[in-house]
C-alpha positions in Angstrom: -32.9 -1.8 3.6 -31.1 -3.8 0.9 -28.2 -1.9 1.5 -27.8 -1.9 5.2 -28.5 -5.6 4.9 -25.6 -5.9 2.6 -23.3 -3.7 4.8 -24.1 -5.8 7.6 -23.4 -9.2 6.1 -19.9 -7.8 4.6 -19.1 -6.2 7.9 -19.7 -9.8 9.8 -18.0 -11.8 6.9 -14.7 -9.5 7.2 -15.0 -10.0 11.4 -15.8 -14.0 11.0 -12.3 -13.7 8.3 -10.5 -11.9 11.2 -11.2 -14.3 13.8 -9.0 -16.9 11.7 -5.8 -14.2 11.6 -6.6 -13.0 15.4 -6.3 -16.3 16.7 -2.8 -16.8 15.0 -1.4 -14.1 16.4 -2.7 -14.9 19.8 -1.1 -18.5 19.5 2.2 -16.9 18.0 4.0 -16.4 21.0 3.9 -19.7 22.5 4.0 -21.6 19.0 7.2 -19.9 17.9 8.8 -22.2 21.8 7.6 -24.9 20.5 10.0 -27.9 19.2 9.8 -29.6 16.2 7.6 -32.3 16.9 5.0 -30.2 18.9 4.8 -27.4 16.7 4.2 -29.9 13.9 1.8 -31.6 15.6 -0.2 -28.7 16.1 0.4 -27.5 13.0 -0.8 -30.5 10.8 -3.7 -31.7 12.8 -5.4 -27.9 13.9 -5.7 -25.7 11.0 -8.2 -27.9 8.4 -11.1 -26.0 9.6 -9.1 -22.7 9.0 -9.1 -23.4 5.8 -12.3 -25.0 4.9 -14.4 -22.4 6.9 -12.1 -19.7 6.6 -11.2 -19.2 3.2 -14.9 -19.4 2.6 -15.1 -16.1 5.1 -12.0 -14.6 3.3 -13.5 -14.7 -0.3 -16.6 -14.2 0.6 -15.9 -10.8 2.5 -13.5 -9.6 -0.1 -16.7 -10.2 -2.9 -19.5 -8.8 -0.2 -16.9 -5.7 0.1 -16.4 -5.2 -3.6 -19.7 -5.5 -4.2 -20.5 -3.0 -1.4 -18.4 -0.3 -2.6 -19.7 -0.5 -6.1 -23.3 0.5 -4.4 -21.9 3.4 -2.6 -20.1 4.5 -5.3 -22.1 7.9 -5.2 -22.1 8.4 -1.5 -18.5 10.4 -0.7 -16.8 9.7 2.3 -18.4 6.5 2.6 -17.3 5.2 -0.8 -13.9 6.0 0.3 -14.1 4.4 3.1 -15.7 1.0 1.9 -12.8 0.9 -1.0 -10.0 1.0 1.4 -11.7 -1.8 3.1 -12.5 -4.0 -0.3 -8.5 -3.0 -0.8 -7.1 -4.3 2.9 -8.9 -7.5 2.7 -7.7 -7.9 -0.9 -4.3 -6.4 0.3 -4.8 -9.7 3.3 -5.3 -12.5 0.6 -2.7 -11.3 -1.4 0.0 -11.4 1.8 -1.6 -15.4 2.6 -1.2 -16.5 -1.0 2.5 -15.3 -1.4 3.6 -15.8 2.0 1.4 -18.8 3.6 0.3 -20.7 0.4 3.7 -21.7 -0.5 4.5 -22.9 2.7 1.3 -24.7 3.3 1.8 -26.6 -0.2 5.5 -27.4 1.0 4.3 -28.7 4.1 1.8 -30.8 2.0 4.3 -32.1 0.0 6.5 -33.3 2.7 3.2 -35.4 3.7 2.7 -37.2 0.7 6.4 -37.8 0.4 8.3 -37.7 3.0 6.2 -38.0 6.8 9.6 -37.6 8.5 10.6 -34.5 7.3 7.9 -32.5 8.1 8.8 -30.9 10.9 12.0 -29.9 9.8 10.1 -28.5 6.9 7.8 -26.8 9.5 10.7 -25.3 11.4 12.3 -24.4 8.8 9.4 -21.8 7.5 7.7 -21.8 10.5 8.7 -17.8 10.9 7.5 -17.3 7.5 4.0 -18.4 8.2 3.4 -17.7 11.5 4.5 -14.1 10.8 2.7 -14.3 7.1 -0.5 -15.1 9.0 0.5 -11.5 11.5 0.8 -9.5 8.6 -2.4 -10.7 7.7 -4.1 -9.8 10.5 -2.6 -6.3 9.9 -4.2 -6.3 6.6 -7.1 -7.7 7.5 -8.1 -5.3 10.8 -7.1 -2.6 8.7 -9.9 -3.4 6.6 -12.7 -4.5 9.1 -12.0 -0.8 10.7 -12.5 0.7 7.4 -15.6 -1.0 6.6 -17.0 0.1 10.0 -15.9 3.9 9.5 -17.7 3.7 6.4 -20.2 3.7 8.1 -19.5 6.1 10.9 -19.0 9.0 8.4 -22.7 8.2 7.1 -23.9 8.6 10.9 -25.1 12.1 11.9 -23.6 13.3 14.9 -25.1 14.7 17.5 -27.3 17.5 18.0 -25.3 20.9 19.4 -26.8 22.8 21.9 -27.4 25.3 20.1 -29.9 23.4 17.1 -31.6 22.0 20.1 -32.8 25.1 22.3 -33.4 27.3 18.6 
């Protein structure tokens, strides 16, 4: 019970983390028309929950899905499975810290320092982080499907014909 427990609150964690990533690439589109002042003024004033909430669902899944994988070490297919997951969303944080973090502390710079330049700071590395944040999402759905064939290859299938009328 422990352990399905467990699988179940990595498995939501890494959806909960994806959410953050889908809904950037669903915005993409119509965020890379935007000017200068509008894209900045989304920018700076709708993502703070992202980060608050979301980096709490990012680390957390990547722990839950270590963690996970050490307790199915011993179980074949599914260990292999749960790894490659634990290694996407590792793989997902690793794409946000060297291609979103820097442009995120840029951006924060230009707020302390200079208001006025922020959107050209934004449009200047605005393909950078939008696309950063795609690449994520990559990562990070490649992982959420690997968590959830970890379990698949655990699940019998079902009965032939032939084990049911013998």
């Amino acid at each position: 019970m422990f352990l399905r427990s467990w699988r179940l609150a990595t498995i939501l964690l890494a959806a909960l983390s994806l959410t953050m990533e889908s809904a950037h690439v669903l915005e993409l589109p119509q965020k890379m028309q935007y000017d200068a002042q509008l894209y900045s003024a989304v920018n700076t004033t709708l993502y703070r929950y992202f980060a608050i909430v979301g980096g709490g669902y990012e680390m957390t899944s990547i722990l839950a899905a270590v963690v996970l994988a050490y307790l199915v070490r011993r179980q074949g297919p599914s260990f292999g499975w749960t790894l490659i997951g634990a290694l996407f969303l590792m793989v997902a944080f690793g794409i946000w810290l060297a291609v979103v973090a820097p442009v995120n502390r840029e951006v924060a710079v230009a707020m302390s320092s200079a208001w006025e330049s922020v959107p050209a700071v934004w449009m200047r590395l605005r393909a950078r982080w939008e696309y950063g944040h795609a690449a994520g999402f990559i990562a990070q759905l490649l992982g959420v499907s690997a968590l959830m064939l970890s379990i698949l290859v655990e699940t019998p299938g079902r009965p032939s014909r032939s084990s049911q009328t013998g």
